[in-house]
C-alpha positions in Angstrom: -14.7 39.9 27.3 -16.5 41.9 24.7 -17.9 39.4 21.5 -16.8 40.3 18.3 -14.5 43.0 20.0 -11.1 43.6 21.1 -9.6 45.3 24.1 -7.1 47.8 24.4 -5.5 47.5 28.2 -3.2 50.0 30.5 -2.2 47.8 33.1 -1.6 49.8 36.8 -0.7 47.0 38.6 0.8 49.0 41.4 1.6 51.9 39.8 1.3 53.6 43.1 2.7 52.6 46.3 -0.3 53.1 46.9 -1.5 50.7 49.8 1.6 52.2 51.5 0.6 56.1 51.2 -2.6 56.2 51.9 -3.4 59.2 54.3 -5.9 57.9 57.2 -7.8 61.4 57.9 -8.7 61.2 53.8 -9.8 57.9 53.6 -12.1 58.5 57.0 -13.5 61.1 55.3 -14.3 59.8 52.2 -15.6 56.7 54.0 -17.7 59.2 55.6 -18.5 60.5 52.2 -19.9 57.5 51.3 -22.3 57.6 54.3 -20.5 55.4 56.4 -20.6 56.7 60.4 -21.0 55.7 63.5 -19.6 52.8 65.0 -18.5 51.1 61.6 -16.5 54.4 61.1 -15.1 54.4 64.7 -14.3 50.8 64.2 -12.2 51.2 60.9 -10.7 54.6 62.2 -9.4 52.4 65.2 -8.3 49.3 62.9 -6.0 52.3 61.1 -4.8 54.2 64.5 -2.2 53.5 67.0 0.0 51.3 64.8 3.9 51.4 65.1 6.5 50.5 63.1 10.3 49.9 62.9 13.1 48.1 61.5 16.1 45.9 61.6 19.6 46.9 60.1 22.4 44.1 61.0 20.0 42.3 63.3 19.6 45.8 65.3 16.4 47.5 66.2 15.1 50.7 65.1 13.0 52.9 67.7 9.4 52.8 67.1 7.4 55.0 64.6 3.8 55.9 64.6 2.5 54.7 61.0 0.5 57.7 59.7 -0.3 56.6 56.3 -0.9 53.0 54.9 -3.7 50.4 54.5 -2.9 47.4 56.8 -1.8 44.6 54.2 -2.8 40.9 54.4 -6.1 41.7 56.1 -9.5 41.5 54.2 -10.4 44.4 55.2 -7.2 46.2 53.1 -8.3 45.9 50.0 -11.9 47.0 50.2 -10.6 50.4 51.8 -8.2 50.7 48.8 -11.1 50.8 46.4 -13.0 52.6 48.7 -10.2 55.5 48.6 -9.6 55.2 44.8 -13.0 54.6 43.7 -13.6 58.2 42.0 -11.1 56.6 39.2 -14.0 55.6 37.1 -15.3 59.0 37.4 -12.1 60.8 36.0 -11.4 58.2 33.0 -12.9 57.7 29.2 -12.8 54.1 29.4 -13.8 51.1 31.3 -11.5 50.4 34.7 -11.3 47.2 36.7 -9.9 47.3 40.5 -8.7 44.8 42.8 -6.6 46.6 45.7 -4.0 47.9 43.8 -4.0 46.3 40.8 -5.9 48.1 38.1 -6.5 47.7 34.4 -7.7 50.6 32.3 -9.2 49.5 28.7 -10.8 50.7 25.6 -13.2 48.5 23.9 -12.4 48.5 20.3 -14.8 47.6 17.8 -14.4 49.4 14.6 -11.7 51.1 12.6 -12.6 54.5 14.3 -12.1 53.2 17.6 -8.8 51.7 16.9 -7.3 55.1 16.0 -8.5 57.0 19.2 -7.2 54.7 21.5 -3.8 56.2 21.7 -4.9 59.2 22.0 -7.4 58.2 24.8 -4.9 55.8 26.3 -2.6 59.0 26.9 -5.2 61.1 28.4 -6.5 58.2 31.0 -2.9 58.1 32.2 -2.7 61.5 32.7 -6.0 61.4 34.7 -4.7 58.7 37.1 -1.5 60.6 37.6 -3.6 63.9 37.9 -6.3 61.4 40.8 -2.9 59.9 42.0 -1.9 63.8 43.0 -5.4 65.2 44.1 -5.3 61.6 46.6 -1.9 62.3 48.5 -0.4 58.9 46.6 2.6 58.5 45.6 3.4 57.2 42.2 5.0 53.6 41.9 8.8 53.8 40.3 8.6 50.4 38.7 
């Protein structure tokens, strides 16, 4: 990745439930945040509303639920609204962040000595700043 370096990783892979917990009014707004209105805004607002939910237990429905929270899964559409909603991450971190979705890898580039050392201590403060964006976002954190 780096020549000559190495790379010190925190893998996220879905640390949050993330896709799941999503609250709809936040990400419209910080969709609208990003100057995206109009009828692009309406249309993702609608893609999000009026979706139920329920389950099965011993082959016997549940009633329906309105779904409140959530990114649709298995849609293209999904993902790029995930890292639309959690794309301040690289603003509140010291080192460099890839995204997918909801897979995420934090890393420090190390190149020298001097690097090696801080890395723990720089590894423990990025985690703290994704549980502390994880908060600030409504999202839950991921048990696993």
């Amino acid at each position: 990745m780096f020549r000559g370096s190495q790379t010190c990783p925190i893998y996220l892979n879905q640390i949050f439930e993330s896709i799941d917990t999503v609250p709809h009014k936040r990400l419209l707004k910080k969709l609208y945040g990003y100057g995206i209105r109009g009828d692009i805004l309406t249309w993702i607002s609608d893609f999000l509303k009026n979706r139920r939910q329920r389950v099965f237990v011993n082959g016997k429905p549940s009633g329906w639920c309105p779904v409140l929270n959530g990114i649709p899964q298995g849609s293209v559409l999904g993902p790029v609204l995930f890292v639309v909603y959690i794309n301040d991450l690289h603003d509140n971190v010291s080192s460099m962040v890839q995204m997918f979705a909801d897979d995420t890898k934090v890393f420090n580039v190390i190149k020298c000595k001097e690097d090696a050392e801080k890395t723990p201590a720089r590894s423990q403060r990025n985690a703290k700043m994704v549980r502390v964006l994880a908060s600030s976002n409504a999202m839950q954190q991921s048990a696993k």
